[in-house]
C-alpha positions in Angstrom: -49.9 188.7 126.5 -47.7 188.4 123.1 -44.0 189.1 123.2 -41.7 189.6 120.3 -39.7 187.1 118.7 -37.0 186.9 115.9 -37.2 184.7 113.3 -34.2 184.0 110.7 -36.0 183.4 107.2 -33.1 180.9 105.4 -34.0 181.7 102.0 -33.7 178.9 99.4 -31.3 180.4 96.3 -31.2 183.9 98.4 -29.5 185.5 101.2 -30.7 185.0 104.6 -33.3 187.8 106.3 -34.6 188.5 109.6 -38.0 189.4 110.8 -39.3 190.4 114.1 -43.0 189.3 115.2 -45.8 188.9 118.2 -45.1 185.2 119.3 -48.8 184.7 118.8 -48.5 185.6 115.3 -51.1 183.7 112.9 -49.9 181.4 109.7 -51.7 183.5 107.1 -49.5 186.9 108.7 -46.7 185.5 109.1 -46.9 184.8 105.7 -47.6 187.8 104.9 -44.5 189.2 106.7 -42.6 187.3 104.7 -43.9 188.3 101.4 -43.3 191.9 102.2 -39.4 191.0 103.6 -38.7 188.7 100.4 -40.8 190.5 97.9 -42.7 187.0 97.2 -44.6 184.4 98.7 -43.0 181.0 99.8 -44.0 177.9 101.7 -42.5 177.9 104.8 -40.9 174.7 106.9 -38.5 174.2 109.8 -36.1 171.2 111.0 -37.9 169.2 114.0 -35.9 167.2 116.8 -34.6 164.7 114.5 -33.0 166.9 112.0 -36.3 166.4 109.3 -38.2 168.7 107.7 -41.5 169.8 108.9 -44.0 172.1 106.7 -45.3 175.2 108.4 -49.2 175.1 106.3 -51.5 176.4 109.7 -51.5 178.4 112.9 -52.0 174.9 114.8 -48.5 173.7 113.0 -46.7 177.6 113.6 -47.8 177.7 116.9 -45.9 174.4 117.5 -42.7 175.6 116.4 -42.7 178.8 118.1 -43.4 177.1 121.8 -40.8 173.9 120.7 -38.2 176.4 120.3 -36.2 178.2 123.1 -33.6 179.9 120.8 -33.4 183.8 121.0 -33.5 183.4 117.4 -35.6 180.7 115.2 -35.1 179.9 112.0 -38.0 179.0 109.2 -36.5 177.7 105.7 -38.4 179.7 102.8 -39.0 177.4 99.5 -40.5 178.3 96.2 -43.7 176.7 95.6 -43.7 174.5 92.5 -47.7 174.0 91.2 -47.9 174.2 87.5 -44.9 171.8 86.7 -45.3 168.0 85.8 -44.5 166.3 88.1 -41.9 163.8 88.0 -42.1 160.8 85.6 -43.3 157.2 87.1 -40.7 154.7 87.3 -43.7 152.7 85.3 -43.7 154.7 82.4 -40.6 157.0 82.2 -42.2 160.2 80.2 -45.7 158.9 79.8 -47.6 162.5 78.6 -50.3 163.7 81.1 -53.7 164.6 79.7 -55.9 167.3 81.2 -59.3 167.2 82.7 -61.5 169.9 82.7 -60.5 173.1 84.7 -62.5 173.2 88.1 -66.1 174.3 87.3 -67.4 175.6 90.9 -65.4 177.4 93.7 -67.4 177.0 96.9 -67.1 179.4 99.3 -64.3 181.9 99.7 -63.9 186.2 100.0 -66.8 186.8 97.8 -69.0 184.2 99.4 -70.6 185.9 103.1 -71.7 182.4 104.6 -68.3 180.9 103.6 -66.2 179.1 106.1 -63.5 181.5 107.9 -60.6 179.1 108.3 -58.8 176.3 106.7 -61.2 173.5 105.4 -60.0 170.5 106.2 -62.8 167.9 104.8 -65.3 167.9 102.3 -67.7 164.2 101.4 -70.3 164.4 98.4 -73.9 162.9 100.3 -74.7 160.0 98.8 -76.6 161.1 96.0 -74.5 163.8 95.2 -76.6 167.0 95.6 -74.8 168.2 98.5 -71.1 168.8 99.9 -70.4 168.9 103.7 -67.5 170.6 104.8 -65.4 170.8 108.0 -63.4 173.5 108.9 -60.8 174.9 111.5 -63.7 177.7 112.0 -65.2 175.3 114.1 -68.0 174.6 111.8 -69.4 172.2 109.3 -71.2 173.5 106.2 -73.8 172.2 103.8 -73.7 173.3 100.1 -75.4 173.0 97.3 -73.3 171.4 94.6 -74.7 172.1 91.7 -75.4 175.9 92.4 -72.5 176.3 95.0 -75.3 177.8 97.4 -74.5 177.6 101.2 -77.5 175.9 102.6 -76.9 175.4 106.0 -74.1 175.7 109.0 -73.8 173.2 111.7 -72.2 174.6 115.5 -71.2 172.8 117.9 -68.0 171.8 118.1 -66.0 173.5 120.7 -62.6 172.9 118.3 -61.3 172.6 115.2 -63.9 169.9 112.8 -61.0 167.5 111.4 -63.6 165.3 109.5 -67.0 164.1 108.7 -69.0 162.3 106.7 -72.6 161.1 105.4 -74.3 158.3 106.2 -75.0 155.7 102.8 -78.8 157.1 103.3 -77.8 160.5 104.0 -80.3 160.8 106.9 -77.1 161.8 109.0 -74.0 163.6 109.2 -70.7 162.0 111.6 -68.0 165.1 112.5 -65.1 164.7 114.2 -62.8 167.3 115.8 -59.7 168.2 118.3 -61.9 169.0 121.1 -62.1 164.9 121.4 -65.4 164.5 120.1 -67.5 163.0 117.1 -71.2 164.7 116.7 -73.9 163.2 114.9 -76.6 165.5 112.9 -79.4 164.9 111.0 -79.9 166.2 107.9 -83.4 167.4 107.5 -82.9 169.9 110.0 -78.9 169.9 110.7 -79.6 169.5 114.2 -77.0 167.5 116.4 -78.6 164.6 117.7 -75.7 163.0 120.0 -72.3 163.7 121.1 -69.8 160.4 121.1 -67.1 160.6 124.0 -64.6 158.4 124.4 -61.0 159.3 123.2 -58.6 161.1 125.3 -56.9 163.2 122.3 -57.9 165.1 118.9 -60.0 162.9 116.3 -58.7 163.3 113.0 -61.2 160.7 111.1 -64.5 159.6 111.2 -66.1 157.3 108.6 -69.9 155.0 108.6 -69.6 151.6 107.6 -71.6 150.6 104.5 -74.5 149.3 106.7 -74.5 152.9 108.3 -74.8 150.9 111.9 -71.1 151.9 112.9 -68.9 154.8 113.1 -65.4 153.9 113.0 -62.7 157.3 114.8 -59.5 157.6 114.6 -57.4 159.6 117.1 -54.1 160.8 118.3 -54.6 158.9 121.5 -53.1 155.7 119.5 -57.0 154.0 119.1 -59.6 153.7 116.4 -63.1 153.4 118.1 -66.0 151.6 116.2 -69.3 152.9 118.0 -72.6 151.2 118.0 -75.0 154.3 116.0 -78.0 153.2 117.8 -76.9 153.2 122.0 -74.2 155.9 120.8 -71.4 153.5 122.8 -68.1 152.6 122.2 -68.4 149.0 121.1 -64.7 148.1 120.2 -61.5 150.0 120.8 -58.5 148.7 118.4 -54.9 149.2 119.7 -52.0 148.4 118.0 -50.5 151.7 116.3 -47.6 153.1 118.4 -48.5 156.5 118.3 -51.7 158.8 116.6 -54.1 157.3 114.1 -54.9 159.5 111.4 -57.7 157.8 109.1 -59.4 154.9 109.5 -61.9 153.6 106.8 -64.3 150.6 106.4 -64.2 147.7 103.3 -67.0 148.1 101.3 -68.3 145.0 102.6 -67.9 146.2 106.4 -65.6 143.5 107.4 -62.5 145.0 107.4 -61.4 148.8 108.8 -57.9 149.8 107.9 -56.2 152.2 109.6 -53.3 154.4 109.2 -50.5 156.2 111.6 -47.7 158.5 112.7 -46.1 155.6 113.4 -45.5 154.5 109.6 -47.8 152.2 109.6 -51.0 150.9 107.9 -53.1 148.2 109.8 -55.8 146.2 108.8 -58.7 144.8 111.6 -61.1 142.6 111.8 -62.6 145.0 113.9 -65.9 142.9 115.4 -62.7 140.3 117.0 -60.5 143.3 117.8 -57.9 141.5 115.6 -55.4 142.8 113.5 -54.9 141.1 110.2 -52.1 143.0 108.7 -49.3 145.2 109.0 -48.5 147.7 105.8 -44.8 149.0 105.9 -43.4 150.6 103.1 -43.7 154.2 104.0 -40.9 156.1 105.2 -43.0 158.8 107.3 -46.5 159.4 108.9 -49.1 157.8 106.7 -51.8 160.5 106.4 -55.0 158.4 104.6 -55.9 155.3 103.7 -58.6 154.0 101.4 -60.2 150.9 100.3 -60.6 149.9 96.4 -64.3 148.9 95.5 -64.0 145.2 95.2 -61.8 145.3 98.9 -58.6 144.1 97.0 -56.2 146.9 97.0 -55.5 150.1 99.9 -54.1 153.3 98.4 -52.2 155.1 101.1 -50.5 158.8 101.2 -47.9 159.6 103.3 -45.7 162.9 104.5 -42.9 161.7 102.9 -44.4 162.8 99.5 -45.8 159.2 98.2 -48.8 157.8 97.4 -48.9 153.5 97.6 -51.2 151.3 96.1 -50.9 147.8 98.1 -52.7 144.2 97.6 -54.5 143.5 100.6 -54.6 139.7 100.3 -50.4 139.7 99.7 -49.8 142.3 101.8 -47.9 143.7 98.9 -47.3 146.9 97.9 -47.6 147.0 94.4 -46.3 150.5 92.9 -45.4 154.0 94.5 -46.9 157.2 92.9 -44.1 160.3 93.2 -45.3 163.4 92.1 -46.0 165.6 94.8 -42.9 167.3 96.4 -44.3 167.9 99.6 -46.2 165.4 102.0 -49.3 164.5 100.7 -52.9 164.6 102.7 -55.0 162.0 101.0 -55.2 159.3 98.7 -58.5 157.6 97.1 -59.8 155.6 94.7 -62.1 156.8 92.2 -64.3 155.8 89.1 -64.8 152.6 89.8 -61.1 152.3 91.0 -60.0 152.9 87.6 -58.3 155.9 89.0 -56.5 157.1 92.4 -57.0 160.8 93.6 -54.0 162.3 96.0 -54.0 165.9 97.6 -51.3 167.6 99.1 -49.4 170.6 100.6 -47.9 171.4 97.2 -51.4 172.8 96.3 -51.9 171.0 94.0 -54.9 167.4 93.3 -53.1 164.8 90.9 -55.2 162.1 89.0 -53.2 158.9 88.9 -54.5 155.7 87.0 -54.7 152.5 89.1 -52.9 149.9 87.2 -49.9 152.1 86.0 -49.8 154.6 88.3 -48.9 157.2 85.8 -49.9 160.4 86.2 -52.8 161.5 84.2 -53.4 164.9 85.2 -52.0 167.8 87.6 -55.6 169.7 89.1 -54.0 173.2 90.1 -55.8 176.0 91.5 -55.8 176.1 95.3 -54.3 179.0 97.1 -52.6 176.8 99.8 -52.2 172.8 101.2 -55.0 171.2 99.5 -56.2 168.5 102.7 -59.1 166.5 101.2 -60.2 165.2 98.1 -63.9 163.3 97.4 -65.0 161.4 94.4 -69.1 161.5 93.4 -70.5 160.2 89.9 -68.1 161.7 87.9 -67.1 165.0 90.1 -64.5 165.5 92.1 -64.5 168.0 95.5 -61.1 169.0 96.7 -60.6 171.4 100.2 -57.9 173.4 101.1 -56.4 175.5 103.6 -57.6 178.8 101.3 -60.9 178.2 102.8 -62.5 177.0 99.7 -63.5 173.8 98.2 -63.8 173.4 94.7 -65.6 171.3 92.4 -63.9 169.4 89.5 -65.2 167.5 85.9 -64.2 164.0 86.1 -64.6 163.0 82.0 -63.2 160.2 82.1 -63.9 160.1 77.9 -60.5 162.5 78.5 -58.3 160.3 79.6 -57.3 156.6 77.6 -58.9 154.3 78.5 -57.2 150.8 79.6 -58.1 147.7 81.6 -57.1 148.1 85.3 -55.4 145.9 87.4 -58.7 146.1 88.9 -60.9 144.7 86.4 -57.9 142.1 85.6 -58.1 140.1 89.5 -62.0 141.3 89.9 -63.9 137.9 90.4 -66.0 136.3 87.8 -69.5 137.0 89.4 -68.0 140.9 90.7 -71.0 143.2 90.0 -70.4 146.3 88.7 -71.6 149.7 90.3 -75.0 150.2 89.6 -75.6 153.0 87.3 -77.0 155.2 90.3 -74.2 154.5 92.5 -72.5 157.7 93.3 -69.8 156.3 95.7 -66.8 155.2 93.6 -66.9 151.8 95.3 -69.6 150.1 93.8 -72.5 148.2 95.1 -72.0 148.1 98.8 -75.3 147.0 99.7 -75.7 149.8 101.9 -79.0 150.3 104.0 -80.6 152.8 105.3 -79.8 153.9 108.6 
């Protein structure tokens, strides 16, 4: 049964108000509440146990700070949302003048739409050929779209939680989720049937990914491990333990070597994962590292972290090469894209930012989103970005837009480097992936 509680709204620039709610009060009323006190709409935050800041963005994240608090009276901190201004210059280029891509083309789901997810969408991947978008949500369902209609084509149920990820294998025969109720599901995609359930962690998975030979399934999970399972006995083949607290993402190199993984503990680790050795520790991050992705040629990680940055690092030197600040809030995901001439980041500010690799300048500002955008995917030129407004949208990625130049990239790539092949829609190159 819900009881009433008190919360103090500290105002930034304004005086102080109060407002009295159920203590089971949801994210998107609450913020409603404090439209209607205020007379506008802020993101909301609170201080956690060590005197940080922590953004408020879902019910799972309000819920937390109304049971962590045993004041009479809490206290939430009400900031003006900042997503049309440029963002702040690189150190790289002080001024460098952003240039546009082409407003979003397709919003996928949403009010108008009646098969639409109901809750925050946390993940969105292209399938291989790009033709269709899989979605996971905090309705407890994945969805299959149509991307170049927007039409829904088919929901998958199963999960008895929220679905934190998923992904398509490189033949797109199958689908890999993975939720908080402490499972990954596979499906297949003819019929979107689920074909096995993969137990094994003890807490919430946040990532799930296939390795480019579509044999594996790597998980990450806030019970400190990264699993790698064996797709054909459905069995946890290697569990990788290291991280000091939860792993968030994990993804393979594009030549299935390597899996990198990245954690609440600060962290990014490299592993190679069939000797359950780690090869590298990545520090440079000042706060939970959210993603973590793998250039095309295997060379470079880009990384996004809470505390607002996004880091592009040389594997081989361990080295982190240059820090992308833009966003002002913490910042969900990170990827490479066209070829790795480009980086992709997503974050709470509601806002997508385009970066380019070898400058990391800021090239463009993709604003649109009604809340935290979580996830960002690359395919052939498009770009898919998921938010907590329960949409996901689908963006023109002309690179003809944006000036050209020769990446740092293309400058270390090795003499006898292929390039992607002119039907590779994966933004890594040839992977020699094979059917599953």
């Amino acid at each position: 049964m819900s009881s009433t509680i008190q919360i103090k709204l500290a105002v930034e620039g304004g005086a102080s108000k109060v407002i009295n709610v159920d203590d089971d009060i949801s994210f998107a009323a609450i913020l409603d509440e404090i439209e209607n006190k205020c007379g506008k709409r802020y993101a909301i935050s609170c201080e956690d146990e060590d005197g940080e800041g922590m953004e408020i963005d879902d019910d799972e994240s309000l819920q937390m700070f109304i049971e962590s608090n045993d004041e009479n009276c809490l206290t939430l901190v009400c900031k003006e949302m900042v997503i049309d201004e440029k963002p702040l210059p690189s150190s790289h280029e002080e001024g460098d003048k952003q240039q546009s891509l082409q407003s979003y083309f397709k919003t996928i789901g949403g009010p108008q739409c009646k098969d639409g997810h109901t809750g925050a969408i946390y993940c969105c991947e292209f399938s291989p050929n790009g033709e269709k978008l899989i979605t996971a949500s905090r309705d407890r369902t994945l969805k299959v779209w149509n991307t170049r209609t927007g039409d829904h084509l088919s929901t998958l149920k199963g999960h008895l939680g929220f679905v934190l990820s998923c992904d398509y294998s490189p033949c797109g025969q199958y689908i890999v989720s993975a939720s908080d109720d402490m499972t990954c599901r596979i499906w297949t995609t003819h019929d979107h049937k689920e074909l096995c359930i993969l137990r094994g962690h003890t807490e919430k998975i946040f990532s799930c990914r296939y390795s480019p030979d579509a044999k594996y399934i790597a998980s990450a999970s806030c019970d400190q491990v990264c699993r790698v399972w064996n797709t054909d006995t459905q069995q946890t083949l290697y569990a990788l333990k290291g991280h000091t607290l939860s792993v968030f993402d994990c993804d393979f190199s594009s030549d299935g070597r390597q899996i990198s993984t990245a954690s609440d503990d600060k962290t990014v680790r490299t592993w190679d994962w069939r000797n359950q050795s780690e090869t590298a520790v990545f520090k440079g991050h000042s706060a939970t590292v959210w993603s973590t992705n793998y250039s095309h040629d295997d060379k470079y990680l880009v990384t996004a972290s809470m505390n607002h940055d996004v880091i592009l690092w040389d594997v081989r030197m361990t080295k982190e090469l240059h820090t992308m600040k833009g966003h002002r809030t913490p910042v969900h995901r990170a990827i490479f894209a066209d070829n790795s001439n480009y980086i992709v980041s997503c974050a709470r500010d509601w806002t997508a930012m385009v970066w380019e690799t070898h400058s990391g300048i800021c090239k463009s500002i993709l604003s649109g989103h009604q809340g935290t955008v979580y996830h960002v995917s690359y395919c052939g030129g498009i770009l898919a970005t998921c938010s907590l407004d329960d949409t996901a949208r689908l963006w023109k990625f002309p690179t003809d837009q944006i000036t050209p130049q020769t990446s740092v990239l293309n400058k270390t790539r090795d003499c006898n480097q292929l390039p992607a092949s002119s039907n590779d829609m994966s933004g890594k190159g040839n992977q020699n992936k094979q059917p599953l």
